[in-house]
C-alpha positions in Angstrom: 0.0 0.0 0.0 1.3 3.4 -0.9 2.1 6.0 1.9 3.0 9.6 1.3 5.7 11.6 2.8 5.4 14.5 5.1 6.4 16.6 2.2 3.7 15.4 0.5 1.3 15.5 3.4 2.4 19.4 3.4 1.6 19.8 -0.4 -1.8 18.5 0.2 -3.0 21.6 2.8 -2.6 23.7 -0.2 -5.6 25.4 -2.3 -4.5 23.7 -5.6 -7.9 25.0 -7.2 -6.8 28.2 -6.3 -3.4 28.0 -7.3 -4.4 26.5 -10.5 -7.0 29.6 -11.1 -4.4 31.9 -10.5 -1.8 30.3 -13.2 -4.5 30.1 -15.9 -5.6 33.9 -15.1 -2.0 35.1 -15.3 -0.8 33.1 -18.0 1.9 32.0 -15.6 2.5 28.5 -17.3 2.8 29.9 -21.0 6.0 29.1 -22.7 7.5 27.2 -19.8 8.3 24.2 -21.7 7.2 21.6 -18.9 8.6 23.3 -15.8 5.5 24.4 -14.8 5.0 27.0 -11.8 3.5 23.3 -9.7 7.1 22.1 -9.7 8.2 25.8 -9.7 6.2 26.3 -5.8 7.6 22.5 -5.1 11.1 23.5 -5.5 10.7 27.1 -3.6 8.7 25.2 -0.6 11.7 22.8 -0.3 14.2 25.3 -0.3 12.6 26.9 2.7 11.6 23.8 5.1 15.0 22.0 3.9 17.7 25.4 5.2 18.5 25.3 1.0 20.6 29.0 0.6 21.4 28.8 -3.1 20.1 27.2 -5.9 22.6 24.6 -6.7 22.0 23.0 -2.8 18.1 23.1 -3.8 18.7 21.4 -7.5 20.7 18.6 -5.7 19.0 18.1 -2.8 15.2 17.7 -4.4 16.4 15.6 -7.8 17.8 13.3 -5.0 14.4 12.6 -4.3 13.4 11.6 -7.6 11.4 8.3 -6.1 9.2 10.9 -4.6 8.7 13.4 -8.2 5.7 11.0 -9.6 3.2 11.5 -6.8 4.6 15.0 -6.2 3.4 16.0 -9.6 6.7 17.3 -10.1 10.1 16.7 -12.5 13.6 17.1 -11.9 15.1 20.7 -11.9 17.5 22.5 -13.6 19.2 25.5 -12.4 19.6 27.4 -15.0 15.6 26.9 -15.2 14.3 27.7 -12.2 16.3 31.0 -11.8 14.6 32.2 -14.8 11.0 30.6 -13.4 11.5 33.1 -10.6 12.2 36.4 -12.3 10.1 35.3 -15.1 7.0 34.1 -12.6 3.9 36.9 -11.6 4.2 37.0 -8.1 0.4 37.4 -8.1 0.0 33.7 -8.5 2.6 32.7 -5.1 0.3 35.8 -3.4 -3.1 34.8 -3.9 -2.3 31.0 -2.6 -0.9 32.6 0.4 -3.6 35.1 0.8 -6.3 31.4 0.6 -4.2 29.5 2.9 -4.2 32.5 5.6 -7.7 32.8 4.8 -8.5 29.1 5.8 -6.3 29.3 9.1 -8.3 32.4 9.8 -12.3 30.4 9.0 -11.2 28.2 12.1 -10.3 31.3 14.4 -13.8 32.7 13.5 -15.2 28.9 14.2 -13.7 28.6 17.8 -14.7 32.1 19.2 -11.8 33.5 19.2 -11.2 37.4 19.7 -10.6 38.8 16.1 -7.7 41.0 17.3 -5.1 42.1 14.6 -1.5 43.7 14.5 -0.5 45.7 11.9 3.4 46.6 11.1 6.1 46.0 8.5 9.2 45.0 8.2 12.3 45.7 6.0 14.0 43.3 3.6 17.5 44.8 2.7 18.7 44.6 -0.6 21.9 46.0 -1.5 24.6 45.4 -4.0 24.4 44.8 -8.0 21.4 43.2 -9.3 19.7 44.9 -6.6 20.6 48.3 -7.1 18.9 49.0 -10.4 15.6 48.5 -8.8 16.0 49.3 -5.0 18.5 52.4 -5.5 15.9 55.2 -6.4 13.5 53.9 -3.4 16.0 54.0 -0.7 15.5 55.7 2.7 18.3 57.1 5.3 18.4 53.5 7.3 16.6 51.1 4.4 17.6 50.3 0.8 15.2 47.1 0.1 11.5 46.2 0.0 9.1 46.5 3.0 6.7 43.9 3.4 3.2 45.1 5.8 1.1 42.5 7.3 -1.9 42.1 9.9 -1.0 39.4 12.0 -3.9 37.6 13.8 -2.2 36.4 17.2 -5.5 34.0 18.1 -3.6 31.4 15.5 0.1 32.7 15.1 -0.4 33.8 11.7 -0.6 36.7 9.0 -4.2 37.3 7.4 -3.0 39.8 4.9 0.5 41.2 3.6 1.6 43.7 1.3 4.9 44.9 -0.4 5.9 48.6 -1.0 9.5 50.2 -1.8 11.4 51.2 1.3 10.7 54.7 0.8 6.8 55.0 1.3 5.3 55.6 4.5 3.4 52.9 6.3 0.3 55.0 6.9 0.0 55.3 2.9 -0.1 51.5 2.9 -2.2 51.0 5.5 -5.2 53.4 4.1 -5.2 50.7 1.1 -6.0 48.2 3.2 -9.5 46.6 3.9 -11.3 47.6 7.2 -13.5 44.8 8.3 -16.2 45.4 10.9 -16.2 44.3 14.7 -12.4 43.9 14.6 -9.9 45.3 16.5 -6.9 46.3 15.1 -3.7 47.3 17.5 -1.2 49.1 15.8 1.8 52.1 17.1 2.5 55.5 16.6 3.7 55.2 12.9 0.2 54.9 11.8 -1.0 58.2 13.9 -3.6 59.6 11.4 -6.6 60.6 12.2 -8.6 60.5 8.8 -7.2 57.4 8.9 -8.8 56.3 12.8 -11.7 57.6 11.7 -12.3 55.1 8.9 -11.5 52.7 11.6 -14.1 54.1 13.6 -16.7 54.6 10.6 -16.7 51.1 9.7 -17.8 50.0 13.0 -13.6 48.4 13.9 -11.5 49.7 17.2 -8.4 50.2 17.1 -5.7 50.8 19.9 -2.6 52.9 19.4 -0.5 55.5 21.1 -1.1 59.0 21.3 2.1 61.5 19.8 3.5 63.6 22.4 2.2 66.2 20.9 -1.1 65.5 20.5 -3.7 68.5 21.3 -6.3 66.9 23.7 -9.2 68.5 25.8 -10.6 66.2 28.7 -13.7 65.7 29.2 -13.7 63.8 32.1 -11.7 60.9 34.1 -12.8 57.5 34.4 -12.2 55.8 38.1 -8.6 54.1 38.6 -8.0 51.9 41.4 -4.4 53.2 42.5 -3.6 49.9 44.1 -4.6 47.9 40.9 -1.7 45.8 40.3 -2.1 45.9 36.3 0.0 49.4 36.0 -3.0 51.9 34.4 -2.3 55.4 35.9 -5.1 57.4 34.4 -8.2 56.4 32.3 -10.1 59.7 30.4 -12.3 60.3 28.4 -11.0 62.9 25.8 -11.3 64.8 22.1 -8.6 66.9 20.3 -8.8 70.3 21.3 -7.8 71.3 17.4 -9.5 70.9 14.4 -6.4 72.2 12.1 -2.9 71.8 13.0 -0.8 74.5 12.6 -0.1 73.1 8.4 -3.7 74.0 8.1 -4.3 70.4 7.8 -7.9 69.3 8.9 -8.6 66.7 11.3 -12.1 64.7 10.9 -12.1 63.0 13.9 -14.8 64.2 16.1 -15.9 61.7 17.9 -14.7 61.3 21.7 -11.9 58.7 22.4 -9.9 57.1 25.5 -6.7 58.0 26.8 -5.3 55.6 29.0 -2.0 55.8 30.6 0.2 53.0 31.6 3.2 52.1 33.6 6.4 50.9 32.8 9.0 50.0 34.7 11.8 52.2 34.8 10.2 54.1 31.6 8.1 57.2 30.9 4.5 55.7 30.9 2.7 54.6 27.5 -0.2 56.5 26.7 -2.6 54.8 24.4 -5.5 56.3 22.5 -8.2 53.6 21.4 -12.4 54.5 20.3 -13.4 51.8 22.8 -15.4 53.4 25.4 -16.7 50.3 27.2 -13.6 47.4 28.0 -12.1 47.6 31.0 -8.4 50.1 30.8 -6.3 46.8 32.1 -8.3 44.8 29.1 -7.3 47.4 26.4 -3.5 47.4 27.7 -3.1 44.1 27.4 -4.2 44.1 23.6 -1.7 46.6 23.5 1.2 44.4 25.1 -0.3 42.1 22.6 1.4 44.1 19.8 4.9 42.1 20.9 3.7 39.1 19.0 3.8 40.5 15.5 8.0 41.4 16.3 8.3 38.1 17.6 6.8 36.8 14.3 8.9 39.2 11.9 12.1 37.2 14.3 10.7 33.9 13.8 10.5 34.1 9.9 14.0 35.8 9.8 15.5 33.6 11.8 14.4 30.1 10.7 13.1 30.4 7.3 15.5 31.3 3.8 15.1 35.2 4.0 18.5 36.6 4.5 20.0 35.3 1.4 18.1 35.5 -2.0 18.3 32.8 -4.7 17.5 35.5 -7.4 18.4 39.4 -7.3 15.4 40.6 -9.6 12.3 42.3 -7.8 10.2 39.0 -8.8 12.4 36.7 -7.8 12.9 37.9 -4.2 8.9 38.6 -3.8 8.4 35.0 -4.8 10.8 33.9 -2.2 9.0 36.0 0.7 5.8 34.9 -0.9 6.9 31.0 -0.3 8.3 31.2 2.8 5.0 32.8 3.9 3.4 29.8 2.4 5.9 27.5 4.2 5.0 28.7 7.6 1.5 28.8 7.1 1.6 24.7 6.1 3.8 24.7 9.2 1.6 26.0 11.1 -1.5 23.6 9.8 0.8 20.7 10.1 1.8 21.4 13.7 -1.9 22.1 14.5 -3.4 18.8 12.9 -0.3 16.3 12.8 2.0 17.6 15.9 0.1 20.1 18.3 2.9 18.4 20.9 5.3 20.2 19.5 6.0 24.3 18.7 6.2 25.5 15.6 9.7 25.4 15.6 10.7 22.2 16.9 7.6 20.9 13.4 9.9 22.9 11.2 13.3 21.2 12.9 11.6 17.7 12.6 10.2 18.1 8.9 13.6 19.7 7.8 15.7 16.3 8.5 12.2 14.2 7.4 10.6 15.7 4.2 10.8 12.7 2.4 10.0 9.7 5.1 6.8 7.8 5.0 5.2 8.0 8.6 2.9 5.8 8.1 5.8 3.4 6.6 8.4 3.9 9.4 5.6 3.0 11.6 4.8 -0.3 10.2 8.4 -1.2 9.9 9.0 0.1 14.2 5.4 -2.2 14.7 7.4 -5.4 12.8 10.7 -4.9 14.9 8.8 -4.8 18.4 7.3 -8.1 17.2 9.8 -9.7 15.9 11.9 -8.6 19.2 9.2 -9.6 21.4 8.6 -13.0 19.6 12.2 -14.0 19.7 12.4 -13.0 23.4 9.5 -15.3 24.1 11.5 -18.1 21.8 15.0 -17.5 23.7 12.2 -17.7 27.6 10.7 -20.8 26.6 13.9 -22.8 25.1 15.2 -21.6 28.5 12.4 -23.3 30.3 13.1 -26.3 28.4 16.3 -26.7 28.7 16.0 -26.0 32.4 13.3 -29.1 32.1 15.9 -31.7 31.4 
């Protein structure tokens, strides 16, 4: 009976009608001459789970596997090929699988109750040096020559639920007015985002949102909320304000209105955080903590750094290194489903550790062979016991 590998078992969680609808909208798979962007999104996921850092290791290490290509739906790679698959490749096809499978994860948050709280920030990809340079040059900031890659990050399940790339040079706020506001949802994000048109789209389409207030900020109180001084979660004040302005002093109108919370919040050995949120009703510790939460979207940007193939690119043109992002997104996200459905005993990090050295073993195989062993050793122990006992007999 045939038994697929883990790799396989990975391969499976994808959306392949998705995938496929994007490669037929695209064109993706025209004039590729059998390499098809299938084996293409093969290759790229085994690079990432397998630690592959140039495309020589990932040629040799998956056409070792060739026993495997036949139920993979896959063929053996060349080089030379799959370099030109990914600066040739849309990367609208990698992004829309990514954007299902993140979709998917976030269906079963909704389906277990969980709090739809999301944390929005970017991150910076540097890209420096020739083959770069003619595309990242012109875009480069004081601190950042690269792409920045923006993503809501739903902590409830550890994962993104929607990313975006933008040149190095453009503000996050302009990314972030693109993005879709869905109702009932909170979003937490810091002071780079402070615009308040921007909040009050938030607040207009029925969303909170909890950020910190600039220094700055012109604010009129309208009155104080309670605070138990002796409350051991750290909130020093709790008000209820409104901005005391309605043009700065660029003439600039602000739209926002409506009243908002200013909470303030201790840190040790640091100047308090003051937050600003357009909940009126959840307790000040409450809105704090989804603040604190805001850590976990860092930690994430760490994680993928650290343990997936993002420091060094296989390709230098802009395609090429937004396909890699795109499938090492991918190749946490099947991470992520595996550990949940096949290894919720282990972390994240310790299913990525294991499936790196085990891509290609049959579970279900090894399993049936460990089965034989124990009764073949427990057989011949109960052989070597009774021709003791007969033996002892005469």
């Amino acid at each position: 009976m045939f038994s697929i590998s883990r790799f396989h078992t990975l391969m499976t969680q994808l959306p392949r009608r998705t995938f496929d609808q994007a490669v037929t909208d695209l064109s993706a798979d025209k004039h590729r001459k059998g390499f098809d962007c299938w084996t293409q999104l093969q290759a790229m996921l085994f690079a990432q789970l397998s630690g592959a850092s140039s495309l020589r290791t990932v040629v040799a290490g998956f056409n070792a596997q060739a026993s495997h290509h036949y139920h993979l739906g896959a063929r053996a790679l060349k080089r030379s090929t799959l370099a030109d698959a990914n600066a040739q490749t849309d990367p609208q096809v990698f992004a829309r699988t990514a954007s299902a499978l993140m979709q998917g994860l976030h269906r079963s948050l909704r389906q277990e109750g969980h709090e739809l709280l999301c944390l929005l920030d970017s991150t910076s990809l540097t890209l420096k040096g020739p083959g770069f340079d003619h595309w990242t040059f012109d875009t480069r900031t004081r601190n950042t020559q690269g792409l920045k890659l923006h993503v809501l990050y739903t902590p409830g399940n550890a994962a993104p639920y929607l990313t975006e790339f933008s040149p190095a040079n453009l503000n996050d706020i302009d990314v972030a007015r693109t993005l879709p506001l869905d109702p009932k949802r909170r979003y937490v994000f810091d002071k780079g985002y402070c615009d308040y048109a921007w909040w009050k789209q938030i607040d207009d389409a029925g969303s909170i949102f909890v950020t910190r207030f600039k220094r700055n900020a012109a604010l009129k109180i309208e009155r104080s909320r309670e605070v138990a001084r002796d409350a051991p979660d750290g909130i020093l004040e709790d008000q209820i304000v409104c901005f005391g302005h309605r043009h700065n002093r660029a003439g600039h109108h602000n739209p926002y209105t409506a009243p908002l919370r200013r909470i303030s919040v201790q840190r040790q050995g640091k100047a308090p955080l003051v937050l600003a949120t357009n909940d009126l009703d959840s307790p000040a510790a409450a809105i704090a903590e989804h603040y604190r939460a805001r850590w976990g979207i860092e930690l994430f940007f760490k994680w993928i750094k650290q343990h997936l193939q993002l420091k060094r690119f296989l390709g230098r043109s802009q395609n090429a290194v937004k396909n890699q992002v795109l499938t090492a997104l991918i190749a946490y996200l099947l991470v992520l489903a595996y550990q949940k459905i096949h290894a919720n005993h282990l972390t994240v990090w310790e299913c990525l550790a294991m499936l790196s050295t085990a891509l290609f073993q049959r579970p279900h195989v090894e399993s049936a062979r460990r089965t034989a062993r124990q009764r073949q050793r427990l057989r011949q122990e109960f052989l070597d016991k009774q021709h003791a006992w007969t033996w002892s007999l005469a």
